[in-house]
Each structure stands twice: as C-alpha cells, then as structure tokens.
Backbone as CSV, one residue per row, in Angstrom:
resi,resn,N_x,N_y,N_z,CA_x,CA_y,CA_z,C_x,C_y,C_z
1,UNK,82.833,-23.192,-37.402,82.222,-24.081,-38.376,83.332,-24.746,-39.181
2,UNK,83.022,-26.266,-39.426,84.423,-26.799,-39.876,83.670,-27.464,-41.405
3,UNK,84.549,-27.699,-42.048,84.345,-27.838,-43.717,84.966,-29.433,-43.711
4,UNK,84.478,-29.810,-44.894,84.856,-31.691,-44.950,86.036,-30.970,-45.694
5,UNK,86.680,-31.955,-46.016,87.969,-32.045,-46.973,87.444,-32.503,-48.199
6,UNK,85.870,-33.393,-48.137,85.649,-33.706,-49.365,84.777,-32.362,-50.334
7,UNK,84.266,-31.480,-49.170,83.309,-30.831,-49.604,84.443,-29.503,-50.194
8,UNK,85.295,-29.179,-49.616,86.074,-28.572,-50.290,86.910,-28.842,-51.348
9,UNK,87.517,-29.711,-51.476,87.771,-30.738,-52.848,86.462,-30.710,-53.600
10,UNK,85.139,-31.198,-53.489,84.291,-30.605,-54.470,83.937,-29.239,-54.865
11,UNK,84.427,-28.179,-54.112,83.764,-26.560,-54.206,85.273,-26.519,-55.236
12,UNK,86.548,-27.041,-54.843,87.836,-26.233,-56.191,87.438,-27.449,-57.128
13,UNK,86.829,-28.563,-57.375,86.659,-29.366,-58.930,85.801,-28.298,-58.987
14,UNK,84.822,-27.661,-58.420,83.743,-26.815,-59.391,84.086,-25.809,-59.933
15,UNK,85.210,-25.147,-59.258,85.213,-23.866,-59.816,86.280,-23.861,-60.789
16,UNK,87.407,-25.212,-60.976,88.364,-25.154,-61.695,87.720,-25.766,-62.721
17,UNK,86.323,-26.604,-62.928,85.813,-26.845,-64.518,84.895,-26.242,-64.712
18,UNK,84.289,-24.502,-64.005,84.068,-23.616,-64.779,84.700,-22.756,-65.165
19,UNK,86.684,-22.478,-64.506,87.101,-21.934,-65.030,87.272,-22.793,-66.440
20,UNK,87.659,-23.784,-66.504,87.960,-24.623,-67.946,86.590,-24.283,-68.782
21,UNK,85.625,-24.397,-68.759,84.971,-24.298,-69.782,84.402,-22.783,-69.737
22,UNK,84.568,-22.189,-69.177,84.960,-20.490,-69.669,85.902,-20.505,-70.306
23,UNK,87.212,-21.357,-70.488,88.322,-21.146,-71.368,87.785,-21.879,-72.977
24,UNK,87.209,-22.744,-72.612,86.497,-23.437,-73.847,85.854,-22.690,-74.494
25,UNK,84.636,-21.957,-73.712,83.881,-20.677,-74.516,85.440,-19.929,-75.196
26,UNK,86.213,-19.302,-74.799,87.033,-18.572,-75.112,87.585,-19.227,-76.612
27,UNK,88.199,-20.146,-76.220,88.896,-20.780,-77.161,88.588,-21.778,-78.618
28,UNK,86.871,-21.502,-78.441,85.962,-21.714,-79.558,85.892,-20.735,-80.394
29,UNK,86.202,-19.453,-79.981,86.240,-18.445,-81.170,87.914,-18.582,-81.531
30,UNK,88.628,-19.392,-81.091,89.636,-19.836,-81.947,89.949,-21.202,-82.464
31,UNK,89.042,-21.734,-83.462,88.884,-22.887,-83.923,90.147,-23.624,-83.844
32,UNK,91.298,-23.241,-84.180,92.496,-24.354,-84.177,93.129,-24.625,-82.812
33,UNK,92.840,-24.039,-81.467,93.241,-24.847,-80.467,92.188,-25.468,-80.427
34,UNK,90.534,-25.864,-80.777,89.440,-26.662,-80.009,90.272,-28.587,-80.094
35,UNK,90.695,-28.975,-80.776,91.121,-30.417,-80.786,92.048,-30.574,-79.818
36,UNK,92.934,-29.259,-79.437,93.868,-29.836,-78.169,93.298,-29.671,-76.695
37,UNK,92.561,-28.617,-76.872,91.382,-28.741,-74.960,90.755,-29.683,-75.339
38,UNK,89.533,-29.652,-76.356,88.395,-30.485,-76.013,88.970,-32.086,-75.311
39,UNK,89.253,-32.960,-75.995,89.614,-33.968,-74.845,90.052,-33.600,-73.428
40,UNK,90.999,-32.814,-72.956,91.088,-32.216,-71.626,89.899,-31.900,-70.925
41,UNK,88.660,-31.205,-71.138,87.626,-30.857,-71.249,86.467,-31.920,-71.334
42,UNK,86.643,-32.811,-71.218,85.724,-34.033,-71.574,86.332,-34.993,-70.419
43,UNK,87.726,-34.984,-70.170,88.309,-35.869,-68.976,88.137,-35.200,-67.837
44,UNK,87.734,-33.583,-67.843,87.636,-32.890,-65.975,86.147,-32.957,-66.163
45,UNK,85.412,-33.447,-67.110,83.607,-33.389,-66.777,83.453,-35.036,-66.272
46,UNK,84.201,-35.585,-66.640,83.917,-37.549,-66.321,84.741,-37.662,-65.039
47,UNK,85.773,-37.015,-65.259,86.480,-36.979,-63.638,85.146,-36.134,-62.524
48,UNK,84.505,-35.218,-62.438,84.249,-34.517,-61.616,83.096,-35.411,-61.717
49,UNK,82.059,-36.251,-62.705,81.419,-36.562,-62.562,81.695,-38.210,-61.484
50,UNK,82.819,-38.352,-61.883,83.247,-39.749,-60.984,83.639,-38.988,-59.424
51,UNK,84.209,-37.958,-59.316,83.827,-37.484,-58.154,83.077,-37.331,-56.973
52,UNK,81.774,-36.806,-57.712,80.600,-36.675,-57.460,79.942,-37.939,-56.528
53,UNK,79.886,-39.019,-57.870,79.323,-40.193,-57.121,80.086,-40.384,-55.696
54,UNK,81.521,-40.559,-56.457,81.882,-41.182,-55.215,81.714,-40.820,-53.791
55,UNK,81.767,-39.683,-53.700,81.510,-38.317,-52.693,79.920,-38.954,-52.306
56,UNK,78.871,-38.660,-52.884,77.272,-38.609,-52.963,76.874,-40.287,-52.410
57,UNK,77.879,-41.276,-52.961,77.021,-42.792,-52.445,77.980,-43.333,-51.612
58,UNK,79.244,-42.058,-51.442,80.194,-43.134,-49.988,78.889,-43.193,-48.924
59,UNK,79.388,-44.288,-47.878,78.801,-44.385,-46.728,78.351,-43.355,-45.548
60,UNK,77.456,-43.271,-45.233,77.508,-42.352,-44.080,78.198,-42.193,-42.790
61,UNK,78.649,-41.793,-42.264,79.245,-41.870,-40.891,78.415,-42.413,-39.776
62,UNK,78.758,-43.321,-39.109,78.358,-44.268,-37.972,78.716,-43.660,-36.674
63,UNK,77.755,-43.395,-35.606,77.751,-42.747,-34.451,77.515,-43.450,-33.162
C-alpha cells in the first residue's frame, strides 16, 4: 500500500499543530511567553488551513 506525499505532508502538519497547541495549552499557564507563540500559533493554523484547500480543490488525476 503506497501513501501520497501529499497525504503524508498533511498527517506531520497535523500532528506538528497539535503538538503546538498542546504547547499553547502549556504555555498559557505561563502568561508571559503567550505574546511570543501566539502569533506563531495563528500562522501554523492559516498555513495548515491554506494547506488543506490546496490539497482538497487541487485537480483530480486524469486516467
């Protein structure tokens, strides 16, 4: 069984922005780093979300 390159590129964006926002949970009970993730944290949710599309409305493969 063979795996896309895109579908695996989407399975590590998933699991590397729930490791990030498990670090966010974390790092909310320390109020003075939240201003230096949160933007980081806001650019891997719009990135993964631009991902997504692009992945979801590329073209289909022609046979």
């Amino acid at each position: 069984m063979q795996i896309s390159m895109f579908k695996a590129m989407g399975i590590g964006y998933m699991l590397a922005l729930a490791l990030l926002l498990w670090e966010i949970g974390d790092i909310s009970l320390h109020k003075a780093a939240m201003p230096f993730v949160l933007p980081f944290t806001l650019a891997a949710l719009v990135g993964f979300l631009a991902y997504f599309l692009f992945v979801y409305f590329a073209p289909k493969e022609e046979k």
